[in-house]
Structure formats: C-alpha cells, structure tokens
N, CA, C and O of each residue as an XYZ file, in Angstrom:
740
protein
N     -34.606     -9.190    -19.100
C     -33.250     -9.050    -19.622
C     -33.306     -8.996    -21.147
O     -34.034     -9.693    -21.854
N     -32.679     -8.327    -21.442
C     -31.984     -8.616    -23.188
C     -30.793     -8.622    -23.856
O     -29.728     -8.174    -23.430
N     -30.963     -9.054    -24.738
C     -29.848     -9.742    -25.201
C     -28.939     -8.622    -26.520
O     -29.379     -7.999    -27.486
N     -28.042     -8.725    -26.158
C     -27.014     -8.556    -27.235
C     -25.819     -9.115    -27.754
O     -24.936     -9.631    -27.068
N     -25.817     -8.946    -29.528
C     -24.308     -9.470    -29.651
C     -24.508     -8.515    -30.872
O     -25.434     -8.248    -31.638
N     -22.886     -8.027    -30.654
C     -22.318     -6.987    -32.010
C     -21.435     -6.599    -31.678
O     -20.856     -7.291    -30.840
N     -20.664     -5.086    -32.157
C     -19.612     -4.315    -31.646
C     -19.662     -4.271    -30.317
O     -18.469     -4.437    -30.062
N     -19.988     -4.206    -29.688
C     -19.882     -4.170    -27.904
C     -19.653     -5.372    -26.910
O     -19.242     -5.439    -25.752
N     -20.141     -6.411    -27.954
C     -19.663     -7.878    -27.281
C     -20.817     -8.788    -27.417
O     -21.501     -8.794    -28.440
N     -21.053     -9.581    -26.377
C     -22.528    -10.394    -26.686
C     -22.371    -10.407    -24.895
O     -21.487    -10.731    -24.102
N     -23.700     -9.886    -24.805
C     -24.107     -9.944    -23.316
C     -25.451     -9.990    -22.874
O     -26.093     -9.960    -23.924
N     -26.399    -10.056    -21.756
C     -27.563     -9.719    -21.647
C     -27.049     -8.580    -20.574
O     -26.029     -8.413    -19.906
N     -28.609     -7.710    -20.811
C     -28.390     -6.319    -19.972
C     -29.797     -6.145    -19.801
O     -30.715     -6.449    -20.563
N     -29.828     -5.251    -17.938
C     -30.682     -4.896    -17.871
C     -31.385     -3.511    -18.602
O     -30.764     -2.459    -18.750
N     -32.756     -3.720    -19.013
C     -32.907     -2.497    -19.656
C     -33.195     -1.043    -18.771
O     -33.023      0.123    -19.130
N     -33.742     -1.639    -17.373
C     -34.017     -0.635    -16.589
C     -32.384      0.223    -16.551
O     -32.240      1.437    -16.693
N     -31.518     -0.567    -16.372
C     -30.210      0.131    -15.866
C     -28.854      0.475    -17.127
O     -27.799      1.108    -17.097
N     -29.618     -0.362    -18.195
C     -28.508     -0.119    -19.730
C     -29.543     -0.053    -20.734
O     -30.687     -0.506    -20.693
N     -28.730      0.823    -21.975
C     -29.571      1.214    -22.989
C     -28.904      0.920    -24.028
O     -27.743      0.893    -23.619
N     -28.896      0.631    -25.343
C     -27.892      0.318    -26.804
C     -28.249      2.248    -27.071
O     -29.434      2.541    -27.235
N     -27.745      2.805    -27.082
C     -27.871      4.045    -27.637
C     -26.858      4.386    -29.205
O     -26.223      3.375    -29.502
N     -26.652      5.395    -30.051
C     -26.327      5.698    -31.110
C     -25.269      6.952    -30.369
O     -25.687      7.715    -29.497
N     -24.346      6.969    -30.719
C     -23.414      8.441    -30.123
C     -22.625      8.975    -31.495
O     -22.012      8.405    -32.397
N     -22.930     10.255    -31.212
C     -22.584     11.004    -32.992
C     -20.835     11.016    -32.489
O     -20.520     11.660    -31.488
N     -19.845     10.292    -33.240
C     -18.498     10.664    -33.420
C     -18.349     11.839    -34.353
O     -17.181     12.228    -34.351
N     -18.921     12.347    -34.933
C     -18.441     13.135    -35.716
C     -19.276     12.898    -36.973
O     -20.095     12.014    -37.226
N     -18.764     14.115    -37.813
C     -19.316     14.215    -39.390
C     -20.650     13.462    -39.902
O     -20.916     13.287    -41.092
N     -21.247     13.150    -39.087
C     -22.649     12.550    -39.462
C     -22.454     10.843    -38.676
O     -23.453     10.340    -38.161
N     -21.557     10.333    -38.667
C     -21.218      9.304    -37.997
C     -21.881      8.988    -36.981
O     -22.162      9.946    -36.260
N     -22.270      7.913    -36.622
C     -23.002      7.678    -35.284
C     -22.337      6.061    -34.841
O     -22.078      5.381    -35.833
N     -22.097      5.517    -33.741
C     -21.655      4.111    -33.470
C     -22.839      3.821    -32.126
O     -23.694      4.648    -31.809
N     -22.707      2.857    -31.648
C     -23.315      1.935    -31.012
C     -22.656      2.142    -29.413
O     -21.498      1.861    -29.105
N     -23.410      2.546    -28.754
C     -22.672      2.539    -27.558
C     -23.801      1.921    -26.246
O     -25.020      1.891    -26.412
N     -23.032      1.409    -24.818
C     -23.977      0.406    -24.080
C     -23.767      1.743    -22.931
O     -22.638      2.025    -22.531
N     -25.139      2.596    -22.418
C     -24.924      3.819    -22.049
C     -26.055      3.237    -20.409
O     -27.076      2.581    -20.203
N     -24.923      4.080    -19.539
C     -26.247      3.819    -18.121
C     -27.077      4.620    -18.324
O     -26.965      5.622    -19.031
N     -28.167      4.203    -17.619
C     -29.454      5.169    -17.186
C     -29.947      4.611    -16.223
O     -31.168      4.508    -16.347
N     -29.511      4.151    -15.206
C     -30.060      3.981    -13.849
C     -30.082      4.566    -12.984
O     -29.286      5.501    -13.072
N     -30.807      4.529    -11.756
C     -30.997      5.398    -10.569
C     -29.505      4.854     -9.821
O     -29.045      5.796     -9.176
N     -28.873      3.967     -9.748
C     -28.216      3.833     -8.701
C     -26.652      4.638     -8.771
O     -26.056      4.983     -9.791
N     -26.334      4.761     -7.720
C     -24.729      5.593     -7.852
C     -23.996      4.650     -7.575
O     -23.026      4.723     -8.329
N     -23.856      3.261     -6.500
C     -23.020      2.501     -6.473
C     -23.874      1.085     -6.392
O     -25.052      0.869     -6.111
N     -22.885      0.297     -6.723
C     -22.944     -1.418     -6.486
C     -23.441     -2.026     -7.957
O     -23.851     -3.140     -8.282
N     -23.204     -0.708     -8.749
C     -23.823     -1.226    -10.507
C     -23.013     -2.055    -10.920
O     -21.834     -2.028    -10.569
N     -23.609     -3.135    -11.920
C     -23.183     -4.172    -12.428
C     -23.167     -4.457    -13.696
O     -24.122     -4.934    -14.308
N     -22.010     -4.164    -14.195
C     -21.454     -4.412    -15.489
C     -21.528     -5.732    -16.180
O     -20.831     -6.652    -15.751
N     -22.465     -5.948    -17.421
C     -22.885     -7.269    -18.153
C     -21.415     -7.582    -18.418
O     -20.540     -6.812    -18.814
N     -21.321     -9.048    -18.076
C     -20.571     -9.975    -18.498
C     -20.358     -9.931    -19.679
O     -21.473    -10.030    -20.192
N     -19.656     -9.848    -20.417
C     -19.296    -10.330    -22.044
C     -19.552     -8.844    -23.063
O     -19.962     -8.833    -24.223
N     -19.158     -7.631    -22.196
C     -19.171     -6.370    -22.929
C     -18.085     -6.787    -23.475
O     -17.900     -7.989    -23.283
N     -16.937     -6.033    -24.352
C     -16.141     -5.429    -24.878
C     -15.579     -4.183    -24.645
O     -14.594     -3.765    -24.038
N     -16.621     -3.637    -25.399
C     -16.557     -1.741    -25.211
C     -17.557     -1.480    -24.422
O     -18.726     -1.867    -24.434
N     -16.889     -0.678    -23.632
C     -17.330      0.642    -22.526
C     -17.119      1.968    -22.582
O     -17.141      2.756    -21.636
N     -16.844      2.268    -24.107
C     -16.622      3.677    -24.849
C     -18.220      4.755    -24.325
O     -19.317      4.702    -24.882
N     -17.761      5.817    -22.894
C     -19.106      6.714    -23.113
C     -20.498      6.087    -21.898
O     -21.551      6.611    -21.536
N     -19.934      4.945    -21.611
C     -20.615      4.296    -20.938
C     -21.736      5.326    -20.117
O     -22.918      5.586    -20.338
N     -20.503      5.896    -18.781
C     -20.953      6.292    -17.705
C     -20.699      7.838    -17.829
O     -21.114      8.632    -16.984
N     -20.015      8.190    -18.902
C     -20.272      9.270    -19.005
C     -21.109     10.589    -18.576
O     -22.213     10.751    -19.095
N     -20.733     11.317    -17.860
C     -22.028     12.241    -17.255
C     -23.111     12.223    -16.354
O     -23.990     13.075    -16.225
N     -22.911     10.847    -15.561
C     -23.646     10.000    -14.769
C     -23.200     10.575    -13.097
O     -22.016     10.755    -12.812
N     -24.059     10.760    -12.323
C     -23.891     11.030    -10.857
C     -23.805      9.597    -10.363
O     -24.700      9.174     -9.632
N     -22.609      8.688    -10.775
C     -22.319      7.738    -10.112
C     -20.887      8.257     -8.697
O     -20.103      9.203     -8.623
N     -21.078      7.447     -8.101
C     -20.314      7.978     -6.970
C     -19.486      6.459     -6.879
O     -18.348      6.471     -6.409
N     -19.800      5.782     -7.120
C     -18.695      4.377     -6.729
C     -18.376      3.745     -8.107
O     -19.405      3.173     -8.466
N     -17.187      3.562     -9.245
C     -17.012      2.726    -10.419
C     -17.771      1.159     -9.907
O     -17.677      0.575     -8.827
N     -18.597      0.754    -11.266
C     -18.129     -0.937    -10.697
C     -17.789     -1.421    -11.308
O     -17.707     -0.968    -12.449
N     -17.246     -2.960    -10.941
C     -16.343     -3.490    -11.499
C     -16.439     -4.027    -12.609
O     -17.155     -5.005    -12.823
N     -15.529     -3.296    -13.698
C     -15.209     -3.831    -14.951
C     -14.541     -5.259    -15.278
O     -13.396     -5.617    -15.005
N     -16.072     -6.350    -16.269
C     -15.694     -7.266    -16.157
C     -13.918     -7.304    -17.286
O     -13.311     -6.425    -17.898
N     -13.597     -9.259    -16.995
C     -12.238     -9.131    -17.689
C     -12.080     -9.302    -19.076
O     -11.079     -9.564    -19.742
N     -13.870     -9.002    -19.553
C     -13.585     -8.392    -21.169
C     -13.503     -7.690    -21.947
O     -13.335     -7.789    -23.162
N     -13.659     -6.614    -21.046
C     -13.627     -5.236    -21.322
C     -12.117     -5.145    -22.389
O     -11.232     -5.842    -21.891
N     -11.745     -4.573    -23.475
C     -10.912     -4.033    -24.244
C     -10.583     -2.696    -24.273
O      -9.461     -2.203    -24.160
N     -11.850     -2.037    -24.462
C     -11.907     -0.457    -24.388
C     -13.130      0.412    -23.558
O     -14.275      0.028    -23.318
N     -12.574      1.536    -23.255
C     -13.557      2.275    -21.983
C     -13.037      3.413    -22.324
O     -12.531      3.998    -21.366
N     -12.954      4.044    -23.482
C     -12.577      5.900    -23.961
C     -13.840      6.284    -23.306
O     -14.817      5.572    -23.543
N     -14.007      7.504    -22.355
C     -14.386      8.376    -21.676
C     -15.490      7.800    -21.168
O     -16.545      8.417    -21.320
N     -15.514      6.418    -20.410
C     -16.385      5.734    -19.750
C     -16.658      6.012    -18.631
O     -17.307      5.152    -18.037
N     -16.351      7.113    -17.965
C     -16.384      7.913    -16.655
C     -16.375      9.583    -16.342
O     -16.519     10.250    -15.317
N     -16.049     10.008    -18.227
C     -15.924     11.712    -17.842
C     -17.195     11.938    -17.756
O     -18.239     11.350    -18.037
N     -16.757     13.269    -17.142
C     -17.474     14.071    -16.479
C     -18.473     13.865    -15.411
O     -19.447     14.549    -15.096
N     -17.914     12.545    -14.834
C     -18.547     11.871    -13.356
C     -18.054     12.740    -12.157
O     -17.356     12.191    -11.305
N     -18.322     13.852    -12.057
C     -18.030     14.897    -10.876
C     -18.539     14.309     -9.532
O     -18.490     14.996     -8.511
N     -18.991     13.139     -9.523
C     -19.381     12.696     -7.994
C     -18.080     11.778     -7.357
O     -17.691     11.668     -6.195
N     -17.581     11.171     -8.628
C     -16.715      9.873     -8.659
C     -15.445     10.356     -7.836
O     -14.602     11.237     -8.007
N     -15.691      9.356     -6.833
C     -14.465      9.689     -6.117
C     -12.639      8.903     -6.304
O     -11.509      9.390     -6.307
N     -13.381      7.033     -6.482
C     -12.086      6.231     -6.440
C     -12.046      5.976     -7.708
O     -13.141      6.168     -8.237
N     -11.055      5.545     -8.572
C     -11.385      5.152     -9.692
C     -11.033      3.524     -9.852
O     -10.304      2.857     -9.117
N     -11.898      3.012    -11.240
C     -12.286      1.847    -11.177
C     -10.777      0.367    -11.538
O      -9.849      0.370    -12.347
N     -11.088     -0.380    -10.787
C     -10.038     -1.541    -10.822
C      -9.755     -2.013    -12.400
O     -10.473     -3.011    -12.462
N      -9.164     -1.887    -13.633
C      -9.382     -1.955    -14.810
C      -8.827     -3.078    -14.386
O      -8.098     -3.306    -13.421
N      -9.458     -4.068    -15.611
C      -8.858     -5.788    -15.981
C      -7.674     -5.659    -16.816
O      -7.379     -4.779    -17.625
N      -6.901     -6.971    -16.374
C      -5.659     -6.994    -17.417
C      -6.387     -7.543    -18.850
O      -7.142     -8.515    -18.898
N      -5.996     -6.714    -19.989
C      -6.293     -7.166    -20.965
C      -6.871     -6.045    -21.996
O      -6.759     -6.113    -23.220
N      -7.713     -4.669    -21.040
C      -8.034     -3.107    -21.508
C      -6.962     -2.663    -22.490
O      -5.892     -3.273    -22.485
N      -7.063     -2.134    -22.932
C      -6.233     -1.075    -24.055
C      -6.077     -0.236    -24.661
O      -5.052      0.170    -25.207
N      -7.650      0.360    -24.642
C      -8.004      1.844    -24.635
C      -8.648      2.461    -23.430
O      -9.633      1.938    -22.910
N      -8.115      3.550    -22.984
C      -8.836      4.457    -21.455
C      -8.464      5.609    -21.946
O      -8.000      6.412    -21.137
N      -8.525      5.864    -22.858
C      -7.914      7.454    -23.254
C      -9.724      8.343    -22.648
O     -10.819      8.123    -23.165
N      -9.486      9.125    -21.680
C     -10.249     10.049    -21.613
C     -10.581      9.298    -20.748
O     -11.406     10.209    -20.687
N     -10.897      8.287    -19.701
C     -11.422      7.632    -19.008
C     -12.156      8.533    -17.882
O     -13.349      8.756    -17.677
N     -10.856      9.009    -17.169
C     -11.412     10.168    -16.079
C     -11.871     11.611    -16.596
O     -12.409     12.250    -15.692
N     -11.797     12.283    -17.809
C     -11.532     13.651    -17.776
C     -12.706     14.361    -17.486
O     -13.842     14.377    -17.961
N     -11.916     15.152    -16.249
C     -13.035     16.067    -16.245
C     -13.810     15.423    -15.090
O     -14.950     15.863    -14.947
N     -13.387     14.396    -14.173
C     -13.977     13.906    -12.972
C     -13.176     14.859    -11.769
O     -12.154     14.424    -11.238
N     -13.723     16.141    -11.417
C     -12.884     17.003    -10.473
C     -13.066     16.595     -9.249
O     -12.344     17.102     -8.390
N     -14.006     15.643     -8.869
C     -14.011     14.842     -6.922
C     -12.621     13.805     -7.234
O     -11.903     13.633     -6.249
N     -12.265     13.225     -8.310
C     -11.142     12.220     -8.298
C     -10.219     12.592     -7.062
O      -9.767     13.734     -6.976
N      -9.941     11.632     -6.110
C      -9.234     11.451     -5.315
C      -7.946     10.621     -5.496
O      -6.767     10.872     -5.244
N      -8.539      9.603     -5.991
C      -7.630      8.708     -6.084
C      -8.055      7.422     -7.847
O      -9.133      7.016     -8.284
N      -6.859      7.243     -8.252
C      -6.991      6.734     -9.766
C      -6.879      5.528     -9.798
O      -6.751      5.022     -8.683
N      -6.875      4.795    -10.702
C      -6.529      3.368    -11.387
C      -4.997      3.347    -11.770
O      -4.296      4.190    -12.331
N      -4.667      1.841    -11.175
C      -3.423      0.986    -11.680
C      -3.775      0.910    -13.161
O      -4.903      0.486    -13.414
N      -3.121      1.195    -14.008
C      -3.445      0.999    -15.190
C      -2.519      0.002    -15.804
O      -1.330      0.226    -16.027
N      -3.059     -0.958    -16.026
C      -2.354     -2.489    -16.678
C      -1.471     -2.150    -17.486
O      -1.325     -0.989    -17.869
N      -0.554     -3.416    -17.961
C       0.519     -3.308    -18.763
C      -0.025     -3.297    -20.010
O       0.731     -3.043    -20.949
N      -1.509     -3.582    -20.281
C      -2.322     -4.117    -21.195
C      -2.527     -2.956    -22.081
O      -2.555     -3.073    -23.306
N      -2.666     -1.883    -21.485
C      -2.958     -0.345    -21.971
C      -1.782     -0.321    -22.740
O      -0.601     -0.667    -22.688
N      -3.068      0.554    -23.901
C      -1.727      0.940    -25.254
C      -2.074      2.444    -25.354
O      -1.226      3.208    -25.815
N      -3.513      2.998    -24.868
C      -3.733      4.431    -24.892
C      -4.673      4.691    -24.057
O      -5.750      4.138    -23.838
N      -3.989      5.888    -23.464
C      -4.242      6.386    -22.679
C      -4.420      7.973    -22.401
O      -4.838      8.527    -21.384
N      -4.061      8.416    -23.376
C      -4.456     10.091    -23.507
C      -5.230     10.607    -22.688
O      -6.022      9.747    -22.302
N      -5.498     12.063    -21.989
C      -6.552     12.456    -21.132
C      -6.890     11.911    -20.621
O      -8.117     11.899    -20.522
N      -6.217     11.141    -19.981
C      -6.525      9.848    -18.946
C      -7.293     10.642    -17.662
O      -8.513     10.623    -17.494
N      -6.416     11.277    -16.872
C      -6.833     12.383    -15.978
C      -7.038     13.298    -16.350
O      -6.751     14.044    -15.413
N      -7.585     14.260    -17.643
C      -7.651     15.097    -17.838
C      -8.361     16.265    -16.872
O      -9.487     15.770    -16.818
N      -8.419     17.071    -16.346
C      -9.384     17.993    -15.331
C      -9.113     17.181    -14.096
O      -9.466     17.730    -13.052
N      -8.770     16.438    -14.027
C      -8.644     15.877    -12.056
C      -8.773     16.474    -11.489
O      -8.372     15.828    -10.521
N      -9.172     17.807    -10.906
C      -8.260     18.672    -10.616
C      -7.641     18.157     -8.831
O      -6.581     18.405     -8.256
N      -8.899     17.350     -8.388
C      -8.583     16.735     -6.607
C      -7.319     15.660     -6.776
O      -6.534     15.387     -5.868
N      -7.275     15.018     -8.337
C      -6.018     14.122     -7.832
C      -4.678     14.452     -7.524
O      -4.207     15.360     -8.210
N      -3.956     13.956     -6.683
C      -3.126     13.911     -6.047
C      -1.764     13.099     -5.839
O      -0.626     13.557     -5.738
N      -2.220     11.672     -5.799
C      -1.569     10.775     -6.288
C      -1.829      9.732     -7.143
O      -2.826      9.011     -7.165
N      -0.946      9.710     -7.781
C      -1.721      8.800     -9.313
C      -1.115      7.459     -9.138
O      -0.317      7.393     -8.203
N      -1.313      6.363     -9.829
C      -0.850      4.950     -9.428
C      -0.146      4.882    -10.523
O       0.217      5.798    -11.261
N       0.077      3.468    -10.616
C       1.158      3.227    -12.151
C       0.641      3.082    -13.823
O      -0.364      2.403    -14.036
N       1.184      3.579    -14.702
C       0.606      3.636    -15.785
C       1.774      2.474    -16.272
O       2.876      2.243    -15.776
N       1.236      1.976    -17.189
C       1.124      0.923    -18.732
C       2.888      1.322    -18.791
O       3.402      2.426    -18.611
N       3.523      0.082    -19.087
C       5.109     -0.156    -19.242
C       4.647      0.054    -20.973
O       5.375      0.726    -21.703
N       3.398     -0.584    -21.495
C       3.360      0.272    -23.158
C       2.048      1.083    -23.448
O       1.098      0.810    -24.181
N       2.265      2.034    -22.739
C       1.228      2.698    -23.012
C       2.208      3.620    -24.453
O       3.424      3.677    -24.638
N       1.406      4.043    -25.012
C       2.458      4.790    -26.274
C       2.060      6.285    -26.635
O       2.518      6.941    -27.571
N       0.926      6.771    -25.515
C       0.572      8.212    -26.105
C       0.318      8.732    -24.214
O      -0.307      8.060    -23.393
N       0.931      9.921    -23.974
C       0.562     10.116    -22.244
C       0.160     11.677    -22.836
O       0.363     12.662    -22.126
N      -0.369     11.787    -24.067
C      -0.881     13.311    -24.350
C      -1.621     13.844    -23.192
O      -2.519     13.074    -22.853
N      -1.519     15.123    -22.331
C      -2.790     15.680    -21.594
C      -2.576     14.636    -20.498
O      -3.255     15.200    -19.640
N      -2.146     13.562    -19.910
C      -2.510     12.220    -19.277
C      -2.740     13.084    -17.914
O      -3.522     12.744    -17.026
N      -2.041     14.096    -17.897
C      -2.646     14.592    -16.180
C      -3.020     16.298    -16.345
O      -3.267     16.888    -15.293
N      -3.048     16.808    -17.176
C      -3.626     18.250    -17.716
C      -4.283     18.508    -16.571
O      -4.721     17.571    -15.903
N      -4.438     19.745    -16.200
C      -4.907     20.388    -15.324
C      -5.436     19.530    -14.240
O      -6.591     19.492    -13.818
N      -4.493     18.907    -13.890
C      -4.524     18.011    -12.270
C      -3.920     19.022    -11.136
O      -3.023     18.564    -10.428
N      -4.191     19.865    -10.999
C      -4.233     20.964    -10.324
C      -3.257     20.362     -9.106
O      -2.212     20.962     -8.854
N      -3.577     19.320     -8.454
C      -3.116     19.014     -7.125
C      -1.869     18.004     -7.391
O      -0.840     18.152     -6.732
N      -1.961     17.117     -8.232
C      -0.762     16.438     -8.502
C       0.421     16.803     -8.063
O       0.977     17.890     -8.216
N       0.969     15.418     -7.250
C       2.032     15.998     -6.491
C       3.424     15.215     -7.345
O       4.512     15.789     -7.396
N       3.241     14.115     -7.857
C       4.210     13.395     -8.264
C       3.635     12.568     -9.799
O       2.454     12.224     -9.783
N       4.190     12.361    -10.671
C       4.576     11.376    -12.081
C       4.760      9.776    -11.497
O       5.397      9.444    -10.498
N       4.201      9.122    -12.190
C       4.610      7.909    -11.916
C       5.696      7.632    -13.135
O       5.722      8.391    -14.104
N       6.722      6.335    -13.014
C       7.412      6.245    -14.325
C       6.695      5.867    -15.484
O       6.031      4.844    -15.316
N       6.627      6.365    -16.583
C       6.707      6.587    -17.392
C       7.629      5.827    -18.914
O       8.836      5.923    -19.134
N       6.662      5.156    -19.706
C       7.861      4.531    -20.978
C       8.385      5.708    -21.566
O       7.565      6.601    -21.781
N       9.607      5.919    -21.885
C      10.679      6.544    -21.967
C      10.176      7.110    -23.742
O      10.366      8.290    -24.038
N       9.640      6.273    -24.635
C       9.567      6.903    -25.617
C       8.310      7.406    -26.417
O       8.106      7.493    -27.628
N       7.269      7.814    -24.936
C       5.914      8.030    -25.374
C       5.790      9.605    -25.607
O       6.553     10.406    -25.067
N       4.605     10.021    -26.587
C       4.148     11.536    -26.905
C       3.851     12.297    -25.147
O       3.040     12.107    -24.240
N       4.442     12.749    -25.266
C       3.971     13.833    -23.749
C       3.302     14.993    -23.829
O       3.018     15.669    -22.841
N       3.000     15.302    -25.056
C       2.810     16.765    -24.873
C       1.326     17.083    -24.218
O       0.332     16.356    -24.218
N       1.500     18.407    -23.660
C       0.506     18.656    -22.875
C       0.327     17.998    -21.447
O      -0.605     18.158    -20.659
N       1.496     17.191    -21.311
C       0.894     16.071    -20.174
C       0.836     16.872    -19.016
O      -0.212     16.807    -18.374
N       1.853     17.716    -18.552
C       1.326     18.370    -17.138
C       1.347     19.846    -17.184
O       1.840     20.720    -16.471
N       0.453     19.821    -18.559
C       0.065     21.245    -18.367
C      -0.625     21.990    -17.135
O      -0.297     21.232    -16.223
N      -1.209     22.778    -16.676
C      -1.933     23.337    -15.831
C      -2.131     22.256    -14.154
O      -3.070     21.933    -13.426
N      -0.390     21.986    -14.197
C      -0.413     21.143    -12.378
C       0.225     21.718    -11.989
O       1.455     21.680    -12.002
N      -0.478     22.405    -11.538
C      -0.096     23.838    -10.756
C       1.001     23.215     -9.087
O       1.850     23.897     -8.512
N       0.637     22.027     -8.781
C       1.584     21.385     -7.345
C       2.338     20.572     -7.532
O       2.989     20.047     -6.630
N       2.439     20.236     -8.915
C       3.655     19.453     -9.083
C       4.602     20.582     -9.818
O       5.659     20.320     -9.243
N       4.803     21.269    -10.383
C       5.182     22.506    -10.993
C       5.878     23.051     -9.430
O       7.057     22.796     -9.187
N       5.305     23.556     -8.771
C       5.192     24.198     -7.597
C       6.705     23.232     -6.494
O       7.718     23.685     -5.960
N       5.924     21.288     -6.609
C       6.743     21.013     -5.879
C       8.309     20.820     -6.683
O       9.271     20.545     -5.966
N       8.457     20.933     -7.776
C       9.430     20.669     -8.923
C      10.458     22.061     -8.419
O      11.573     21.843     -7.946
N      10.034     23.184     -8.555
C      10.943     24.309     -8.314
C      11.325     24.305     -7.082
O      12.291     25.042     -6.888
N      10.846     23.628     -5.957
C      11.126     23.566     -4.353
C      12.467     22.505     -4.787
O      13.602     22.716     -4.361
N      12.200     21.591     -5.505
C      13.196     20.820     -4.918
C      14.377     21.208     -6.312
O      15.402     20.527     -6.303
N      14.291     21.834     -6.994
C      15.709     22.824     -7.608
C      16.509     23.368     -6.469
O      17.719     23.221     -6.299
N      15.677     24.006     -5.724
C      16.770     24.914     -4.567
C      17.208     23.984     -3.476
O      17.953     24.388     -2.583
C-alpha cells in the first residue's frame, strides 16, 4: 500500500489498481489526479479519505461504478467515456462537483440521484445516448449546461431549480423532443 496526503485527500492506495498521475488542464498546467489502472471492471474499491475523483475512471472498460466513499467532494469526468458502464454510481451526500461525470458513457442505462449537495453539474449526461430515465438532480445545482445533450433516448426532465443556466441542456434528445410534440396535440 501507499500512502497519500495532498490535493486529493490523505488516503492509502493500492498501487497495482491506483496511480498519482499529472493531467494537462490546459496551457502548460498540469494537476494531480488519483487515476485507475486495474484489470478489474467491477467490485473496485475506492480509498477511503479521497476528496477528488476528477478523471479518475475516465476511459476505463469498467462495467460496474464503485462505491464512492462519503468524502468524495468532487468527481468532474470521473466516468467519461466509460462505454461499458451501464448503472451509474450511488454519489455521497456532501459531492459538489459531477460536471461531466457521465459524458460520453453511451451503454448508460440508468443514472445517479444526484444529492442536494451538488452545486455543478454541467455535461452531467452528456452523450448518454441509451439513457432514458434520469433520477433527481440537486434542489442547488446552479449550472444544467448540456446536463442531458445528446441523450438521444431521454424520455422525461426531472424538476429542475427554476433559476439555473440551461443552455444546451436538451440539445440533440431526439425522444423527448419527439415525446414533447405528441403531447401538444
């Protein structure tokens, strides 16, 4: 095992199955991120006493989320482009960034309750395109930019805080669009 404490939290991690990696944000920038590299697709186990899960699982042929412990704060795109991922993961009360969490996971079936705890959430579902029905989002979430963008199958909105950024939110949902003009007539 080894040990960490810094931006990501103070935890021990396995090295076979977690790595401290460097991820370029931009302009020469690089931050600290706790990235999988294990063989397994399900029953993985998330170190106790993370923080951030920014990028985590990113790009990973995981097929089952696991469970995010309840210190998690932030998880920006801790699951895109997981095209195997079918359910999405139980978030703890207390998260507050998931912006990008799913995007671009097109097996998504089915999503996350997203706590009252969430303050952003942008591209939340971005690319879904299999989801269908979405669960409840954040009473303060304050940005639903893109939040279901090309969710192709989306049949219904959950409510929604009344004075958040929307734009883009259901761009390219082609079945909620679809079921919206059915029920005009």
């Amino acid at each position: 095992m080894c040990a960490y404490e810094g931006s990501l939290g103070t935890f021990f991690y396995d090295p076979e199955q977690f790595q401290i990696a460097q991820w370029q944000v931009g302009n020469g920038v690089s931050r600290p991120v706790l990235r999988y590299i294990g063989s397994a697709v399900k029953k993985i186990v998330v170190p106790h006493g993370v923080v951030d899960l920014d990028y985590t699982f990113q790009g990973t042929g995981i097929v089952e989320p696991p469970r995010l412990p309840p210190t998690v704060r932030t998880a920006r795109y801790a699951f895109a482009n997981c095209i195997r991922l079918v359910l999405g993961a139980l978030l703890p009360e207390g998260i507050e960034d998931v912006t990008g969490m799913y995007q671009g996971c097109t097996m998504l079936v089915s999503g996350s309750c997203m706590p009252n705890s969430v303050l952003h959430g942008s591209y939340f579902y971005d690319g879904c395109v299999s989801l269908s029905v979405p669960y409840t989002v954040s009473r303060k979430l304050q940005d639903a930019t893109a939040l279901y963008r090309n969710c192709k199958n989306l049949l219904f909105v959950p409510t929604l805080p009344e004075d958040i950024s929307r734009d883009e939110m259901l761009d390219g949902c082609v079945a909620f669009h679809s079921r919206q003009a059915q029920l005009m007539y």
